[in-house]
GUSETOR-99899 format. One record per residue (C-alpha): x, y, z; residue in three letters. Coordinates in steps of 0.2 Angstrom, whole numbers, plus 2048, in hexadecimal, padded with zeros to 3 digits. Example, Ala and Ser with C-alpha at 12.3 -4.5 7.8 and 13.67 -1.06 7.14 Angstrom:
83E7EA827ALA;8447FB824SER;
This chain:
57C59D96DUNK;57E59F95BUNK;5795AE950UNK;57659E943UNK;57258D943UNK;574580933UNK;562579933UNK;56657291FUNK;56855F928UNK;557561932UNK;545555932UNK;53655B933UNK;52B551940UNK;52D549951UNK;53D54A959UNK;53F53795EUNK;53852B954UNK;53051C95CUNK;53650D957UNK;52950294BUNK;51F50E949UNK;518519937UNK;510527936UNK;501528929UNK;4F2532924UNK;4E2525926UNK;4D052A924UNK;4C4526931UNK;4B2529933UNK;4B0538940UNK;4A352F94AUNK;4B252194DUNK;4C052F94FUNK;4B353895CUNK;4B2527966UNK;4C2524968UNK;4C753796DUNK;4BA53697AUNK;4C2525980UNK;4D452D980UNK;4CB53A98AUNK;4C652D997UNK;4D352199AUNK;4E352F997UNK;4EA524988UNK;4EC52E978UNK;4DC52C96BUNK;4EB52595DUNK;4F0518969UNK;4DF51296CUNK;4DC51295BUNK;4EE506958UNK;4E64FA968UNK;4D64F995DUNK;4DF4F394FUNK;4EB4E7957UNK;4DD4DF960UNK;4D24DE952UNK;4E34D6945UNK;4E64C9957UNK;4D44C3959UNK;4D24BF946UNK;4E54B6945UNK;4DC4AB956UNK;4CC4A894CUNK;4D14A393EUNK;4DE497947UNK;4D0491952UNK;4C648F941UNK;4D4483939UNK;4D947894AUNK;4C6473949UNK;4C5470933UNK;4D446593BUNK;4CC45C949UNK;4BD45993FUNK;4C7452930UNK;4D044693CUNK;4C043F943UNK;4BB43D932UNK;4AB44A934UNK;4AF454927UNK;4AC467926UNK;49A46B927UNK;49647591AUNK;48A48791BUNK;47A47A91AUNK;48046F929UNK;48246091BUNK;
């Protein structure tokens, strides 16, 4: 070993970055943090990755929805119904 080692070119943080991935500072309500650190706790996954899951799921349903939401505005204009407005006219 070396009596001294040249750290000047050295990060801080992890060693291998993972590939797509930032690291940010968010606040959460603790209730929600609590939930999710106990759901870590019982399926082994890691509460942040949970929390990632969460998210993805959540941007993936609404992207569906509001495709599902146009395909029928466009079936309804083809069979010349219309869009029904919030009073069912």
């Amino acid at each position: 070993m070396r009596r001294e080692y040249d750290l000047g070119a050295a990060e801080r943080g992890a060693v291998a970055k993972e590939a797509g991935k930032l690291r940010i500072t968010i606040m959460l309500d603790s209730e929600i943090l609590a939930a999710f650190r106990k759901r870590a706790e019982n399926t082994g996954h890691g509460y942040q990755t949970l929390i990632n899951q969460a998210l993805s799921e959540h941007l993936a349903n609404g992207q569906l929805e509001d495709r599902l939401r146009r395909v029928v505005r466009e079936e309804l204009c083809n069979q010349g119904g219309g869009i029904p407005n919030a009073m069912g006219e």
